[in-house]
C-alpha positions as CSV (number, residue, x, y, z in Angstrom):
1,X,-101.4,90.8,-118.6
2,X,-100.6,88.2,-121.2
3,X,-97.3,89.7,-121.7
4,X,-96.1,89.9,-118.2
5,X,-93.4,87.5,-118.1
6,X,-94.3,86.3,-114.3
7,X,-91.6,84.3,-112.2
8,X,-93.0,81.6,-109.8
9,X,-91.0,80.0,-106.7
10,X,-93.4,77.7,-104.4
11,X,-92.1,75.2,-101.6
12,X,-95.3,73.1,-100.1
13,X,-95.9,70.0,-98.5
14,X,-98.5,67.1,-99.1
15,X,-99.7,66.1,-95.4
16,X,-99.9,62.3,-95.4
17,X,-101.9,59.8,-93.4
18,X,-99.0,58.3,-92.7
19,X,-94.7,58.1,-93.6
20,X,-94.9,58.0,-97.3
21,X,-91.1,56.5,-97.3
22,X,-92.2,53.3,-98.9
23,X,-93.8,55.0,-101.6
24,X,-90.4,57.0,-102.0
25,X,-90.1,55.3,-105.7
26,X,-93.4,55.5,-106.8
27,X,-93.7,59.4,-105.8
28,X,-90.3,59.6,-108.0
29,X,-92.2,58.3,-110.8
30,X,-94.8,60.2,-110.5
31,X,-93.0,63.7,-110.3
32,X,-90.5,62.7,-112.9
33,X,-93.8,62.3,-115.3
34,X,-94.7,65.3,-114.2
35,X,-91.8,67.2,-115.1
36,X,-92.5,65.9,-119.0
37,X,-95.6,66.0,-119.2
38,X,-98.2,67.3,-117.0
39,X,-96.9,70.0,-115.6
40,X,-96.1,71.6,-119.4
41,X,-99.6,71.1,-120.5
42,X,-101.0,74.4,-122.0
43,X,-97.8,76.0,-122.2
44,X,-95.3,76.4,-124.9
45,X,-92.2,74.0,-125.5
46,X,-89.9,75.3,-122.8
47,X,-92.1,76.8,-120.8
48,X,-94.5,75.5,-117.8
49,X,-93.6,74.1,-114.3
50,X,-90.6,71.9,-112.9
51,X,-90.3,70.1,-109.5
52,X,-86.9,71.0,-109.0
53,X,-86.7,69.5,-105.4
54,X,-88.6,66.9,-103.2
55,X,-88.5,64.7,-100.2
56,X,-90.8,61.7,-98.8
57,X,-91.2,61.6,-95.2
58,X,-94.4,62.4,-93.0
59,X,-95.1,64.3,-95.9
60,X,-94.0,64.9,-99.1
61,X,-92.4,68.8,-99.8
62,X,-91.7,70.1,-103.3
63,X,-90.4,73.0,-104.5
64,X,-91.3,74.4,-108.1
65,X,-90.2,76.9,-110.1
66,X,-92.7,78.1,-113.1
67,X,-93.5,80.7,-115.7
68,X,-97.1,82.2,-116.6
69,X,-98.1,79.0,-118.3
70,X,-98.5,76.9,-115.6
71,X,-98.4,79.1,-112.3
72,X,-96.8,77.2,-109.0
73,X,-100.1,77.1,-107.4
74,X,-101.8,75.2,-110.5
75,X,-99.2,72.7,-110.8
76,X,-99.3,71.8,-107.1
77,X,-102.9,70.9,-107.3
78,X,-102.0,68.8,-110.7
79,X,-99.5,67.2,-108.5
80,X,-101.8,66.5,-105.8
81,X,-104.5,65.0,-108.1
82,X,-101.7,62.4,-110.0
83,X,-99.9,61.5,-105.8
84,X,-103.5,60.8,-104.8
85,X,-103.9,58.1,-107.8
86,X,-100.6,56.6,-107.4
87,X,-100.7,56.7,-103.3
88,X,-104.0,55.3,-103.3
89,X,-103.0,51.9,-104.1
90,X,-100.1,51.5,-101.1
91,X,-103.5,52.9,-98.8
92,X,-101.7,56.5,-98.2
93,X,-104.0,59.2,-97.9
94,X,-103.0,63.0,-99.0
95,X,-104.5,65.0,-95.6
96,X,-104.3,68.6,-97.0
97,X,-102.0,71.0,-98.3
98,X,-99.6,73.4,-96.6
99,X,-97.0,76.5,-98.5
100,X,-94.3,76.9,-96.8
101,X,-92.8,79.5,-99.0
102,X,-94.7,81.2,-101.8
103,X,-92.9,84.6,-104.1
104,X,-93.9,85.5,-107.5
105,X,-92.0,88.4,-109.3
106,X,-93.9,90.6,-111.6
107,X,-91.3,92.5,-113.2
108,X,-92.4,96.8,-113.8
109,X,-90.1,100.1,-114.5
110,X,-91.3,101.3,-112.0
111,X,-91.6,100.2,-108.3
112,X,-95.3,100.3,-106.2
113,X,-96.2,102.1,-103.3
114,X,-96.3,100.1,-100.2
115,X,-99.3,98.4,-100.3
116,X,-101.9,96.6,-97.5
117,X,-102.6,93.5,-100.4
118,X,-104.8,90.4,-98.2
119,X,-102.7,87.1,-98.0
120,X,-99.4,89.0,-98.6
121,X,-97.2,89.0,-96.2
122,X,-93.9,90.8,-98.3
123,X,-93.7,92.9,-101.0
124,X,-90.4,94.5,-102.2
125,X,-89.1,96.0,-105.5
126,X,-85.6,94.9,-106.6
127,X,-83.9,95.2,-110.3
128,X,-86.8,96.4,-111.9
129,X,-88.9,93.3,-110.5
130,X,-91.7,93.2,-108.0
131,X,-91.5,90.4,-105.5
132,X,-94.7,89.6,-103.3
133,X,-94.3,86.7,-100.8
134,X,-97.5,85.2,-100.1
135,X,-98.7,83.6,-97.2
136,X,-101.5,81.4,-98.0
137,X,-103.0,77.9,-97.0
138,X,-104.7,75.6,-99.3
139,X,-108.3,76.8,-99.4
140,X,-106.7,79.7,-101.1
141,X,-104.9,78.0,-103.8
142,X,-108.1,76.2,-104.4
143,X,-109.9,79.4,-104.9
144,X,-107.3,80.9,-107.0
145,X,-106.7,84.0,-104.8
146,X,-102.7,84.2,-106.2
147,X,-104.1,84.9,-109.5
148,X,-106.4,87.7,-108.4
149,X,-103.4,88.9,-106.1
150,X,-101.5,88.7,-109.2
151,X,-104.2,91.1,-111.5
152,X,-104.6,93.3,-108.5
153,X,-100.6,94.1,-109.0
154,X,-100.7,94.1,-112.6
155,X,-104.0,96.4,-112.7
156,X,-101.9,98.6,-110.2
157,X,-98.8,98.7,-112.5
158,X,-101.1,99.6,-116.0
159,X,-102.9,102.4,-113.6
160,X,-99.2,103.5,-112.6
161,X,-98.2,104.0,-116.1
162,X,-101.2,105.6,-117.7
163,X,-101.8,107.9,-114.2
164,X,-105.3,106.1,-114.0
165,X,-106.2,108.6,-117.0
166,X,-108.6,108.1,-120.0
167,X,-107.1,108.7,-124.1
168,X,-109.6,111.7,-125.3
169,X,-109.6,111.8,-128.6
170,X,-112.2,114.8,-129.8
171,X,-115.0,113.4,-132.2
172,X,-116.5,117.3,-132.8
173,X,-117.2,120.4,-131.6
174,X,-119.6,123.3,-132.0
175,X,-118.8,126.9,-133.8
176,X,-118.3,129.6,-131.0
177,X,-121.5,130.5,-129.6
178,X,-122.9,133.9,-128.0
179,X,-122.0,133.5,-124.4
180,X,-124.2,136.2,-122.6
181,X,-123.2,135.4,-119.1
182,X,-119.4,134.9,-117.3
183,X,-120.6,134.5,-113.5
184,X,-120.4,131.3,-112.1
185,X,-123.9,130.1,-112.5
186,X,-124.4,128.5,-108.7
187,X,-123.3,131.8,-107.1
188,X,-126.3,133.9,-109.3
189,X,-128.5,131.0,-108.5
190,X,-128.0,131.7,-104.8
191,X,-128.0,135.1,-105.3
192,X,-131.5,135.0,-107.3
193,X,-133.1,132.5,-104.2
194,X,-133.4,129.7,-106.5
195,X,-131.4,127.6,-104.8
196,X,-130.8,126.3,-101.1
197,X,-128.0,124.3,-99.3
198,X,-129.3,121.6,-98.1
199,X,-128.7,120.1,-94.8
200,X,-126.4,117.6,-96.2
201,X,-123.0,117.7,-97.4
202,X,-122.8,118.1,-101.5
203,X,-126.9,118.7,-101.5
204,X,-129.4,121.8,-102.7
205,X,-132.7,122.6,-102.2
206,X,-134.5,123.7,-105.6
207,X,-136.9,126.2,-105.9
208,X,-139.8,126.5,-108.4
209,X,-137.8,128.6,-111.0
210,X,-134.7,126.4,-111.4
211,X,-137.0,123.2,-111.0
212,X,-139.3,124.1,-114.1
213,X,-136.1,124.7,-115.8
214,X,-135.1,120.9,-114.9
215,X,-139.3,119.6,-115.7
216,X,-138.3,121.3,-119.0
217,X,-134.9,119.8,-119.6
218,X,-137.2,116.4,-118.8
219,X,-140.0,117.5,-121.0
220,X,-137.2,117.9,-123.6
221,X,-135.8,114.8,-123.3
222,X,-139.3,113.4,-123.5
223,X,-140.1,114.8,-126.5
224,X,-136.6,114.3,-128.7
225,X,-135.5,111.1,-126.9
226,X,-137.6,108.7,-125.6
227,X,-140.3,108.5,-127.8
228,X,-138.9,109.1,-130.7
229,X,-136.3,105.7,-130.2
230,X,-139.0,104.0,-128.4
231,X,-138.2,103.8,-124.8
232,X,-140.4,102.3,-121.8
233,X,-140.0,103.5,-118.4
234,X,-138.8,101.1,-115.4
235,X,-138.0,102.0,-111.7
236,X,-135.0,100.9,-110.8
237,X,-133.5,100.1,-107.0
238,X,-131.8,103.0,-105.0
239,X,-130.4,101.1,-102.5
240,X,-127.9,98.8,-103.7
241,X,-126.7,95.6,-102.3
242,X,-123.2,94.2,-102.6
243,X,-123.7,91.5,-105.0
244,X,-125.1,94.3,-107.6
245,X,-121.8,95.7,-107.2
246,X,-119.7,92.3,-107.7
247,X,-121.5,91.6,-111.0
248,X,-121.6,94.7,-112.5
249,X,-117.5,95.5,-111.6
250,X,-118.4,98.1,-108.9
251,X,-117.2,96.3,-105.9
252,X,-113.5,96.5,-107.3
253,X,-113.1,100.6,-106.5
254,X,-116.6,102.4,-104.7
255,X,-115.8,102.4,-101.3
256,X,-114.5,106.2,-101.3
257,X,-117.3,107.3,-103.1
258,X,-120.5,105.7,-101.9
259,X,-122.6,106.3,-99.6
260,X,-123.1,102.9,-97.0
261,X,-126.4,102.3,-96.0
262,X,-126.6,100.1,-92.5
263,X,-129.8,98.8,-91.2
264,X,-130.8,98.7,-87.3
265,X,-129.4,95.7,-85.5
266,X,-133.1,95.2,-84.4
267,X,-136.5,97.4,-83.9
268,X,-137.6,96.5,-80.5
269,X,-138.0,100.1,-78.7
270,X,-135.9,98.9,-75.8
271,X,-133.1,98.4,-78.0
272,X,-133.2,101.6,-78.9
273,X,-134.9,103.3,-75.6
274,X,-131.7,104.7,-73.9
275,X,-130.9,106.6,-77.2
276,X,-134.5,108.0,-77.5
277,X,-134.0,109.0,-73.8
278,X,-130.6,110.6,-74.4
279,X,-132.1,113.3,-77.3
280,X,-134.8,113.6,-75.0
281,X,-132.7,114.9,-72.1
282,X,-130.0,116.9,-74.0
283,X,-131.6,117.7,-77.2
284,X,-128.1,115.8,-79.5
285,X,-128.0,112.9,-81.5
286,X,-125.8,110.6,-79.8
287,X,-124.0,109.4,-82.6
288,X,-121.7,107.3,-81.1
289,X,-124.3,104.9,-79.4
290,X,-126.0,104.5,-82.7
291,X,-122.5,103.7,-84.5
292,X,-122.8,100.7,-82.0
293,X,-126.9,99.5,-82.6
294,X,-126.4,99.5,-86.5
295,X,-125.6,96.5,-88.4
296,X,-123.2,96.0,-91.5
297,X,-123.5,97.7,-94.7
298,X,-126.2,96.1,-97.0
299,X,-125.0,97.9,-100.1
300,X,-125.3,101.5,-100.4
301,X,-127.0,104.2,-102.0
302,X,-127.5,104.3,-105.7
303,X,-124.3,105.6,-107.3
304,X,-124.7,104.3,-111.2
305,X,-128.3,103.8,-112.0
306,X,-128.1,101.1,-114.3
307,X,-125.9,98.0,-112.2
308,X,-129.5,97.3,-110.0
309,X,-131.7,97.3,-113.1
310,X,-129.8,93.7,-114.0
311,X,-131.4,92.3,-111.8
312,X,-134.3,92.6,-113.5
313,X,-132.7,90.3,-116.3
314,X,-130.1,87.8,-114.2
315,X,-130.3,84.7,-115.3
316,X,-132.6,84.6,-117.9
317,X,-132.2,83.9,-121.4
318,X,-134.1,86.2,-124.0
319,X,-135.7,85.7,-127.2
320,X,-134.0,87.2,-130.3
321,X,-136.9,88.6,-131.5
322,X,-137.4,91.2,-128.5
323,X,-134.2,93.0,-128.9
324,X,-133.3,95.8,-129.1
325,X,-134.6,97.0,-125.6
326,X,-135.1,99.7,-124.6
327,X,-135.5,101.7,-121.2
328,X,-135.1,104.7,-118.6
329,X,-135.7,105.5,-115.0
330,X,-135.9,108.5,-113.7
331,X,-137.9,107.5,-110.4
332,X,-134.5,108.7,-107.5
333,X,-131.6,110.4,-106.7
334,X,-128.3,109.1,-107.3
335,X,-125.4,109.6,-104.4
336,X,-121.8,109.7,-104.6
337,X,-118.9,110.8,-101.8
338,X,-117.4,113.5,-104.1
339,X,-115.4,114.5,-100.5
340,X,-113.3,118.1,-101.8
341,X,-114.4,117.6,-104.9
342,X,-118.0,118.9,-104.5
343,X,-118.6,122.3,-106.4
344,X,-121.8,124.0,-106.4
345,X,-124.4,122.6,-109.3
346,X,-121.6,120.8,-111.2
347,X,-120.3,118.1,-108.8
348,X,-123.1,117.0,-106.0
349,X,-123.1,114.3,-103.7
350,X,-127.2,114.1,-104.7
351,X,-127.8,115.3,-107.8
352,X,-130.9,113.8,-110.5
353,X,-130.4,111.7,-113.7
354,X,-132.5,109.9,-116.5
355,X,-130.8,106.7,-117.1
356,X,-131.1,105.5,-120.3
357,X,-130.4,101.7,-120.9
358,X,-130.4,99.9,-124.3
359,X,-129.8,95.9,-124.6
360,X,-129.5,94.2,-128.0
361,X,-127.1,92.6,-130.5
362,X,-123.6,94.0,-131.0
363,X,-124.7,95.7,-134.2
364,X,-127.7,97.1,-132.7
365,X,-125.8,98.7,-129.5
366,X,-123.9,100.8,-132.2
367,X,-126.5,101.9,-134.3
368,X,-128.8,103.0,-131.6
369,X,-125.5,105.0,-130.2
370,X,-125.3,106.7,-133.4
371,X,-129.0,107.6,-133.6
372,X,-128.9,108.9,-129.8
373,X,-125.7,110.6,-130.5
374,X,-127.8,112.4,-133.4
375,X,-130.7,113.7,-130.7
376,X,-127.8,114.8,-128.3
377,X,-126.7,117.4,-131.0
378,X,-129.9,118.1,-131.8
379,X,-131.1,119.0,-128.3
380,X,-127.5,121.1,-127.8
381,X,-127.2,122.9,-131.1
382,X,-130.6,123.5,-132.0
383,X,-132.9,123.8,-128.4
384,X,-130.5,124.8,-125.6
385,X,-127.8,126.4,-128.3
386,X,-124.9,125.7,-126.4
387,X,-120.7,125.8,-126.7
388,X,-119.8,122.1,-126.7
389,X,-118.1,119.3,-127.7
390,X,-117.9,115.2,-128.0
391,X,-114.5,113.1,-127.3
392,X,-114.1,109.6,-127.2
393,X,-112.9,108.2,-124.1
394,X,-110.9,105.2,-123.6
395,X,-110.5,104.4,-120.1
396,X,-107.1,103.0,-119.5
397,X,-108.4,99.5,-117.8
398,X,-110.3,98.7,-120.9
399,X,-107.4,97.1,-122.5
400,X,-107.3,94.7,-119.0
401,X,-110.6,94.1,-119.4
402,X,-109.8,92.8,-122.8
403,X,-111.5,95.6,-124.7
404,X,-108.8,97.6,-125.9
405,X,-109.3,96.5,-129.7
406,X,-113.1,97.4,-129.7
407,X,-112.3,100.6,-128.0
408,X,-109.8,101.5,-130.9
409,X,-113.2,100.9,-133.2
410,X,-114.7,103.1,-130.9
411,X,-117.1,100.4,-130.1
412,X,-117.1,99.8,-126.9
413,X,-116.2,102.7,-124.6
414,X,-117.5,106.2,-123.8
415,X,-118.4,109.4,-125.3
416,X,-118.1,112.6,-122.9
417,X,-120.0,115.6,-123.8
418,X,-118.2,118.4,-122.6
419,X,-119.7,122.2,-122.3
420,X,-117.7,125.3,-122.1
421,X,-118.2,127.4,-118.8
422,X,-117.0,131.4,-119.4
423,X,-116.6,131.7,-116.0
424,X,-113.7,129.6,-115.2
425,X,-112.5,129.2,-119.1
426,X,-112.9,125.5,-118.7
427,X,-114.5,122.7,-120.3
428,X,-117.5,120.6,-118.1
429,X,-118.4,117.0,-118.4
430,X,-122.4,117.5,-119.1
431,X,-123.5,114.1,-120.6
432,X,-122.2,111.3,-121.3
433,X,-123.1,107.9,-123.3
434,X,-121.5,104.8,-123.1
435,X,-121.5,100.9,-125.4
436,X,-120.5,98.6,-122.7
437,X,-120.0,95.5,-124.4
438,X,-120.8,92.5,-123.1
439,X,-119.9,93.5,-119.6
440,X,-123.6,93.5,-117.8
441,X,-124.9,90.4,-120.1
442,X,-121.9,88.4,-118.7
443,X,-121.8,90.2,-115.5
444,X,-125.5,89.4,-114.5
445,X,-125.3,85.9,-116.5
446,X,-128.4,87.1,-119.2
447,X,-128.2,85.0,-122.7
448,X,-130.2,85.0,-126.2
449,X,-131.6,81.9,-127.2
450,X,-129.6,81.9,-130.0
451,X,-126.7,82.0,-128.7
452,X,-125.5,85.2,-130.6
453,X,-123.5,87.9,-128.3
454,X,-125.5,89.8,-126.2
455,X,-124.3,93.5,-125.2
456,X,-125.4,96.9,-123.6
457,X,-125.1,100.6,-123.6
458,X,-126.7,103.8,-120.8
459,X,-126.1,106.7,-120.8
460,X,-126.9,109.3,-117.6
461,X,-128.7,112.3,-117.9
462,X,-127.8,114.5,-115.5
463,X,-130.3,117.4,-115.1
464,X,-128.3,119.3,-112.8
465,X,-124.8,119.0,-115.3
466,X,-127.7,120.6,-118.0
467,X,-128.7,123.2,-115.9
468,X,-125.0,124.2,-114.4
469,X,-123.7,124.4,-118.5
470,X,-126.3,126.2,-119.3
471,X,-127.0,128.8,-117.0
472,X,-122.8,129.3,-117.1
473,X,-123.1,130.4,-120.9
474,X,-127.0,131.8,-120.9
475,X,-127.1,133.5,-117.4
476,X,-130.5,133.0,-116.1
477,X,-132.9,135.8,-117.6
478,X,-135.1,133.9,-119.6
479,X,-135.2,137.0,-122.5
480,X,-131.6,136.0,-123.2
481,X,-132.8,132.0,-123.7
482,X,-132.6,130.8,-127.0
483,X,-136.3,130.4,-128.1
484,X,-136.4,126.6,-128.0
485,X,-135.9,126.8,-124.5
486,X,-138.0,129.6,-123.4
487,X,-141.0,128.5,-125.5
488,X,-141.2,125.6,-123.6
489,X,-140.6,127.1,-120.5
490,X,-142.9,129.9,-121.1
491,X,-143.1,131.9,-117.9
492,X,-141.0,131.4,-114.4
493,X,-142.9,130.7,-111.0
494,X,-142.4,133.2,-108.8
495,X,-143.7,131.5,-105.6
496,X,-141.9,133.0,-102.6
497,X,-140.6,136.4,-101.8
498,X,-138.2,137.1,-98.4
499,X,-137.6,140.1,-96.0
């Protein structure tokens, strides 16, 4: 955003506690001062604010024209701060702050959809510029809501250009393997009765078969993960609240995808008697007479495993010699909207996970990505045998989040583990593993005593993503397993039969 050369025009007014006119000269002092000097400091020679109009009545109006380096907003509060001082002394008080006229242009190539922004009242695009007029009052300036206006645009132009995509780059990929199955796996899953829609939207029931395949996949994990790099299991929250979400960058974008979770409005019976009565009578939910008896949204279901664990840590300031951490919870489902999206096994609205979650140093976020990379293509080459690959993923908003140099390095950013499926010819997202940087350290305010950089990685698990890749290239009699599987599976439940 550094380069965005941004265009500032602002007309205000200083509301007096009385007519400033026999302070006229000492306000002209005062703004001519500020012209030279403190409404350039920070900024290059040339650039920063300019009063480039004012008046002294009932109250004092400016209008200023700025650059990046000192934004309009900012150098009306510097104003306010050196009129207070010099009105002070002729007992002239400075009652508040009003805008009268507020546009910034952001110039783009290309022009934004028409957009619902809060505290903008006009947006157009004209000769290659954006222009949003603003309509805000003091306590807005004060809380710097034109800049986040301003990296809400911005973010909206960068995720314009690069089509909100991520750069893949492949890091490797496995020889052809023997694929002895091309049906879509969920369809022969069905067809077998080991699985069940469930009586929600994106949601399966498992039966005993395909769930000692998944106690398997866990047992795996157990066995080549995390014992071997030393993990300790946590429970972590599956209801989330909103100021998870704010700290750990959530909030900005999850409201399509999550799933809201309101609480009652209260639990006294009578409250809640007519609606009891109602089922009781016609044997329906009436859904519209609970819309009205529920509160706001708390939060919402768990939809990233590892944002609540933070709160574990928030705050607190660690010892050096306690790093690296390192832990997992398996204890819930996770949720997510996935609305058309939803597809069998591979995409779920509740699906299961392992969350893994690593803290430490800088240098020893990498090297245990490197050693968990290694168990990954242990686990897929040599146990489950499968067709697969690993690409680097740089999500396009990284560089916005000031992280697009240590995502070159590949070291902060995401690895996608991607598994081919015969039956459509494409590749599947299976796993994943990501080096955050300092995002949930800074996020959730958590510091080393010595002051060195504190960082993070997780990576998600996601039992039914293991099952869906490798049922698609295996099929689902165990004879045609690979024998790292199948010895640890041994022999398949057979628990219920139907007419």
């Amino acid at each position: 955003m550094n380069e965005v050369k941004l265009r500032f025009h602002l007309i205000g007014r200083f509301k007096l506690s009385k007519n400033g006119a026999e302070a006229k000269d000492d306000v002209a002092g005062v703004i001519d001062d500020a012209n030279k000097n403190i409404l350039k400091k920070g900024a290059p020679e040339g650039g920063g604010a300019e009063v480039v109009s004012w008046n002294v009545d009932d109250t004092i109006m400016v209008e200023i024209k700025s650059d990046r380096y000192v934004r309009a907003h900012d150098a009306l509060l510097r104003l306010r701060k050196a009129l207070t001082r010099i009105l002070g002394k002729r007992r002239i008080g400075i009652r508040g702050i009003e805008v009268e006229k507020f546009i910034i242009t952001i110039p783009t190539e290309k022009p934004l959809r028409k957009l619902k922004i809060p505290f903008v009242k006009d947006m157009q695009y004209k000769n290659g510029n954006i222009l949003l007029e603003l309509d805000v009052a003091e306590p807005q300036i004060e809380s710097r809501v034109p800049d986040r206006i301003i990296t809400l645009i911005v973010d909206k132009i960068e995720s314009q250009k690069y089509g909100k995509k991520e750069h893949w780059e492949l890091l490797w990929e496995s020889k052809e393997k023997t694929l002895r199955f091309t049906g879509d796996p969920t369809q022969e899953l069905i067809k077998r009765r080991w699985i069940k829609h469930g009586s929600c939207r994106g949601q399966w029931i498992f039966g005993p078969q395909i769930t000692k395949v998944l106690r398997t996949f866990e047992q795996i994990v157990e066995e080549e993960i995390l014992r071997p790099l030393g993990y300790h299991e946590m429970v972590f929250p599956k209801v989330v609240a909103w100021d998870v979400w704010k700290r750990s960058g959530h909030a900005k974008a999850i409201y399509p995808e999550m799933y809201y979770v309101c609480p009652p409005k209260t639990r006294d019976e009578t409250y809640w008697e007519d609606i009891m009565d109602y089922y009781k009578v016609t044997l329906e939910v009436p859904l519209d007479m609970i819309k009205e008896r529920i509160d706001k949204p708390i939060g919402g279901l768990c939809y990233a495993q590892c944002p609540p664990a933070w709160g574990f840590l928030e705050g607190e300031t660690l010892p050096d010699d306690i790093l690296p951490i390192r832990v997992f919870d398996k204890s819930g489902t996770s949720h997510r909207y996935e609305s058309g999206g939803i597809r069998g096994i591979e995409r779920m609205d509740e699906f299961h996970r392992i969350e893994l979650l690593w803290i430490g140093t800088p240098e020893q976020i990498t090297e245990h990505s490197k050693k968990l990379q290694e168990r990954y293509k242990h686990i897929f080459e040599n146990i489950l045998d499968l067709q697969w690959r690993m690409a680097w993923v740089t999500p396009w908003f990284m560089a916005q989040e000031g992280l697009g140099g240590l995502a070159e390095k590949k070291e902060v950013g995401t690895i996608d583990y991607e598994a081919f499926m015969p039956y459509s010819k494409k590749w599947m997202e299976f796993q994943n593993l990501s080096n955050n940087g300092d995002k949930y350290p800074n996020g959730f305010n958590v510091k080393l005593q010595s002051g060195e950089e504190l960082w993070s990685g997780c990576s998600g698990i996601g039992l039914e993503r293991w099952a869906a890749a490798f049922f698609a290239q295996k099929g689902l009699d165990a004879g045609d397993w690979p024998s790292g599987l199948r010895r640890r599976v041994k022999t398949l439940p057979e628990v219920f039969r139907f007419l």
